[in-house]
C-alpha positions as CSV (number, residue, x, y, z in Angstrom):
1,X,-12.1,-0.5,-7.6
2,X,-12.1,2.0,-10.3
3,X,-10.8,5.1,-8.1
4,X,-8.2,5.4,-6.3
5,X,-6.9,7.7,-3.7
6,X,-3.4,7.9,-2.6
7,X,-1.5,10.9,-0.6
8,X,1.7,12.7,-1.1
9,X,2.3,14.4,2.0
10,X,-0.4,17.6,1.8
11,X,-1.4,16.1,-1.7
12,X,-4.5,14.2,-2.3
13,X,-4.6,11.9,-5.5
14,X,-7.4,10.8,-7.3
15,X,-6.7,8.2,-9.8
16,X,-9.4,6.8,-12.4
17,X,-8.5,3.5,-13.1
18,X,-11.0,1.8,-15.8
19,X,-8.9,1.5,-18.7
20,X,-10.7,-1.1,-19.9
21,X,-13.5,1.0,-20.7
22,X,-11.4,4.2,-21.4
23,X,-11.7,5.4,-17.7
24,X,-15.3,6.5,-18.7
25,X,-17.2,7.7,-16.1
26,X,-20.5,5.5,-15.0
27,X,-22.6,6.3,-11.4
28,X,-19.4,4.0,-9.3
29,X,-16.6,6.1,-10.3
30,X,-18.6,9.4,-10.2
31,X,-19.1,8.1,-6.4
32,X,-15.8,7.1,-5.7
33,X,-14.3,10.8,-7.6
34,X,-16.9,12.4,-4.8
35,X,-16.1,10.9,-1.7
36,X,-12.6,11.5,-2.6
37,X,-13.0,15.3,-3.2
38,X,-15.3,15.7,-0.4
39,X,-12.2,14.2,1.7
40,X,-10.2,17.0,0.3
41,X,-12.3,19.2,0.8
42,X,-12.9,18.4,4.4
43,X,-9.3,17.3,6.1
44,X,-7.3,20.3,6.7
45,X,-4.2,18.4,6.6
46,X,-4.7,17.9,2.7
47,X,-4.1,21.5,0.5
48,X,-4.0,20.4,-3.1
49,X,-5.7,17.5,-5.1
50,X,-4.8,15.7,-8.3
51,X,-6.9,13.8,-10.5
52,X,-5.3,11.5,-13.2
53,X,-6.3,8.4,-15.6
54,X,-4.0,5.9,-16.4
55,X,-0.8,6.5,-19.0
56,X,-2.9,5.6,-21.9
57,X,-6.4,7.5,-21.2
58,X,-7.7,10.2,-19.3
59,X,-10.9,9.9,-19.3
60,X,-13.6,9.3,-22.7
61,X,-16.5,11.1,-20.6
62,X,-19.4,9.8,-19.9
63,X,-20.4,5.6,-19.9
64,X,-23.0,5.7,-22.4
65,X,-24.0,2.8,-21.3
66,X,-24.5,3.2,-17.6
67,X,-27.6,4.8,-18.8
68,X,-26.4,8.3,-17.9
69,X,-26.7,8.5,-14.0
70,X,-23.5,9.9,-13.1
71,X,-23.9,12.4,-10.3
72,X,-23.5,13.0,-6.6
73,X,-25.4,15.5,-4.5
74,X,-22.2,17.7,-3.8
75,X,-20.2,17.4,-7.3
76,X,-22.5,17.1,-9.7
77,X,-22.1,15.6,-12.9
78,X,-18.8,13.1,-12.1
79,X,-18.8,14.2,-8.5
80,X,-16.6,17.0,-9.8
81,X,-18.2,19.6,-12.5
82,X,-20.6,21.4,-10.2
83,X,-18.6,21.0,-7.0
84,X,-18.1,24.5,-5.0
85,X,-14.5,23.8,-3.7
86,X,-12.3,25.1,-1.4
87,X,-8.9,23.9,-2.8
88,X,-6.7,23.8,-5.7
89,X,-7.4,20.8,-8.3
90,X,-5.1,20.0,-10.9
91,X,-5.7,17.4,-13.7
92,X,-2.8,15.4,-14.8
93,X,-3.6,14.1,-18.3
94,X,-2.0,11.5,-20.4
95,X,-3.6,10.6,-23.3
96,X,-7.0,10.9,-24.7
97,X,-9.5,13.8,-22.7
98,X,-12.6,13.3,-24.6
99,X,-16.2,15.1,-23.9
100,X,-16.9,14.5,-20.1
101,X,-13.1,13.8,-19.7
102,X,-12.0,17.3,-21.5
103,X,-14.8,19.1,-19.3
104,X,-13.2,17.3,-15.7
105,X,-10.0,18.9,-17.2
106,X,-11.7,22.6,-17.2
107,X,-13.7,22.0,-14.2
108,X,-9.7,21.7,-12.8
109,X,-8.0,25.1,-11.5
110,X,-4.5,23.9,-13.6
111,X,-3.4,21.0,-16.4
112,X,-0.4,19.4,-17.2
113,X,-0.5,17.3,-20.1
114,X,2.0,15.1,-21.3
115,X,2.6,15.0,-25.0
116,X,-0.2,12.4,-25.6
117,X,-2.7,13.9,-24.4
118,X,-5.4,15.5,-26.7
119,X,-8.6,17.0,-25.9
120,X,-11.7,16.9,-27.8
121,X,-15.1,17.6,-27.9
122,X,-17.3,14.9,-30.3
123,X,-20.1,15.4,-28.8
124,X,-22.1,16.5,-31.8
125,X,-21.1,13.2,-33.8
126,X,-23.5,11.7,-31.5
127,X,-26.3,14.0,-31.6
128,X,-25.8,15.3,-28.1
129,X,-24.4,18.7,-26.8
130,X,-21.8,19.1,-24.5
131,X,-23.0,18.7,-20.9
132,X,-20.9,19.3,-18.3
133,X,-19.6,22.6,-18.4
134,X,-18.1,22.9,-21.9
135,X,-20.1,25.5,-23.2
136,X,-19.6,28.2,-21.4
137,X,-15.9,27.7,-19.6
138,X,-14.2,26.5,-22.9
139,X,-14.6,30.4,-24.1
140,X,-12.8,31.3,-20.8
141,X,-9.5,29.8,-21.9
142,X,-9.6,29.2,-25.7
143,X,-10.3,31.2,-28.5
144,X,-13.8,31.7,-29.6
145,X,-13.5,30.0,-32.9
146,X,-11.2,27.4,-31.7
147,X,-14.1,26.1,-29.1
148,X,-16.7,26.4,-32.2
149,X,-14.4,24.2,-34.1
150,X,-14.1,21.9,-30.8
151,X,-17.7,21.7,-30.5
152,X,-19.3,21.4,-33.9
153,X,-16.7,19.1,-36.0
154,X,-14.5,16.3,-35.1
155,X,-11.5,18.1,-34.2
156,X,-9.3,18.1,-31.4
157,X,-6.5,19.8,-29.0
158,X,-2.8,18.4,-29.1
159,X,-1.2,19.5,-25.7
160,X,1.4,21.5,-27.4
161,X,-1.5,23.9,-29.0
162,X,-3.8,23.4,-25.8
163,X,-0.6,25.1,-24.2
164,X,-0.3,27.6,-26.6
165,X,-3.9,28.8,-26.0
166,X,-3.5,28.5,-21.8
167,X,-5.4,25.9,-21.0
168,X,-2.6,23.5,-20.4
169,X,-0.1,25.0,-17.5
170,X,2.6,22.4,-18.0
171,X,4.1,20.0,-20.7
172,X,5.3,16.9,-19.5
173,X,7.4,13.7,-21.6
174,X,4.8,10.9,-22.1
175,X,4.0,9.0,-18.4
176,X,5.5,12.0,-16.5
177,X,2.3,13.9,-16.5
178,X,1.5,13.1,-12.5
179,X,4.9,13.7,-11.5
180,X,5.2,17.4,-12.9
181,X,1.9,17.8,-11.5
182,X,3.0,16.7,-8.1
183,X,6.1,18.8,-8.4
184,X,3.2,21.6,-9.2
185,X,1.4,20.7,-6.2
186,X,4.4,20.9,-3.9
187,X,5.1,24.4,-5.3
188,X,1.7,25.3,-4.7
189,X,1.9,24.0,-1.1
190,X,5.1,26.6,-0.2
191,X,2.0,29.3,-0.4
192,X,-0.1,29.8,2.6
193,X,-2.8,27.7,2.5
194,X,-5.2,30.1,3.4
195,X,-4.3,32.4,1.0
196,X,-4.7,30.3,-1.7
197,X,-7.8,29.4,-0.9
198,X,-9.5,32.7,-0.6
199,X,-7.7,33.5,-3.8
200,X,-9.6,30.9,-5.8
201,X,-12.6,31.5,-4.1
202,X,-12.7,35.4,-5.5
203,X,-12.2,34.5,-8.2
204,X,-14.9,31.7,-8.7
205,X,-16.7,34.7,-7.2
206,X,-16.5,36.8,-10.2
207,X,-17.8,33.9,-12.4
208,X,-20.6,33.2,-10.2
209,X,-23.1,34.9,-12.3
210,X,-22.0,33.9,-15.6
211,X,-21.9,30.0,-14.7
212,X,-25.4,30.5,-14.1
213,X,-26.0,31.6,-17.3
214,X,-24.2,29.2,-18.8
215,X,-25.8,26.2,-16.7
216,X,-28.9,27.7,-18.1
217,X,-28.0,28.0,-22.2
218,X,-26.1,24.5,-21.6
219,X,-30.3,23.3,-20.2
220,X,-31.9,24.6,-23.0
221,X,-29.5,23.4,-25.4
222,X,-30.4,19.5,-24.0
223,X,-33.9,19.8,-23.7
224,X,-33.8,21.2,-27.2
225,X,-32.2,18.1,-28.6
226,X,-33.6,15.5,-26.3
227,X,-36.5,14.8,-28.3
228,X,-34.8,14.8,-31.9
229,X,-34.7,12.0,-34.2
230,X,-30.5,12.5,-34.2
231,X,-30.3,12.1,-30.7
232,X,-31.7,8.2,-30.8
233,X,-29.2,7.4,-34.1
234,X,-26.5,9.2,-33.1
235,X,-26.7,6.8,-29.8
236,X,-27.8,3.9,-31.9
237,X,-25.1,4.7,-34.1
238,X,-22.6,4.6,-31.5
239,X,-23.3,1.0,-30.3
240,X,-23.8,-0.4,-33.3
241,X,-20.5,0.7,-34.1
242,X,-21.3,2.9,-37.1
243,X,-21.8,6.1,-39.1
244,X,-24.8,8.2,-37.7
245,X,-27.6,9.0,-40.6
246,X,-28.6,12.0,-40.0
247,X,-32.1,13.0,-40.2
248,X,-31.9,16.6,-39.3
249,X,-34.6,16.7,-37.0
């Protein structure tokens, strides 16, 4: 089993457990991420969720090598990015968040990071675009040139400047990262439920529009690069282990 579920009291837990492969995500776990957010979504005795990797790795994104099929009907991409939900989701992060895994963290309504967490967008050194999300809700935290930076070179977020900029809530000592955010969740729970729920839902309301338009710059942006020479060697490049050559075209 590569997702788990566990509860703490009102608190639903979704843990991604494939270190092995860096907790990336193939069509399995982006089944088992569903089922568990369609649980919180659906029991009324559960008000806040959590999803977490393991203390070394968050999540490297997408399985490359799962040939790309990792959706559900409800969520989306992972179960999670396009998911319309009715409750608060927190991503407790330790350790790497790279490309699929950064965009699970700001598909989240709050992040705690521990100090080892970093966040990074590489897509681009594989010839691909970001996917799932990236595009447009990275510009709704960070600073524009920041995200450029993220999402044409190889650079990356420690959680001390990822905090600095907002998009990290809490910083947490390395393997606390799920307990602060559990000691977040509990806060959020002292709120009326209700409340917070209509709360997040005006103000995924107000964003409505504009994910739509940034669903639809994220399509064009793949179809634009799914027939290019660097999408097969940046791919090529990345099982073989090696250097992409770029061609350009």
């Amino acid at each position: 089993m590569t997702v788990r579920e566990t509860i703490r009291g009102r608190v639903l837990v979704v843990h991604l457990e494939r270190e092995t492969k860096r907790n990336a995500i193939d069509r399995a776990m982006a089944e088992g991420i569903g089922a568990a957010l369609d649980r919180l979504d659906d029991d009324d005795r559960l008000w806040v969720g959590i999803i977490t990797g393991t203390d070394s790795v968050f999540s490297a994104g997408s399985d490359l090598s799962s040939g790309g099929d990792a959706k559900t009907d409800r969520g989306g991409e992972y179960g999670l990015i396009r998911r319309q939900r009715r409750k608060p989701l927190i991503a407790a992060v330790e350790g790497p968040a790279l490309g699929g895994g950064f965009e699970i963290a700001l598909a989240c309504d709050l992040v705690v990071a521990s100090t080892t967490a970093r966040f990074a967008l590489p897509e681009t050194r594989r010839g691909v675009v970001a996917t799932s999300g990236a595009l447009f809700r990275a510009v709704r935290t960070l600073p524009l040139p920041v995200v450029k930076e993220l999402l044409i070179t190889g650079a990356g977020l420690s959680a001390e400047r990822a905090h600095h900029f907002g998009l990290v809530n809490r910083i947490a000592e390395p393997g606390t990262a799920l307990r602060e955010a559990l000691v977040l969740a509990d806060d959020i729970c002292e709120s009326s439920p209700v409340a917070v729920r209509q709360t997040l839902a005006a103000l995924a309301d107000q964003y409505a529009v504009a994910d739509e338009i940034g669903w639809a710059a994220t399509a064009r942006a793949i179809d634009a690069i799914m027939t290019s020479e660097d999408l097969q060697e940046g791919v090529q490049a990345f099982f073989e282990r090696r250097r992409p050559e770029w061609r350009g075209r």
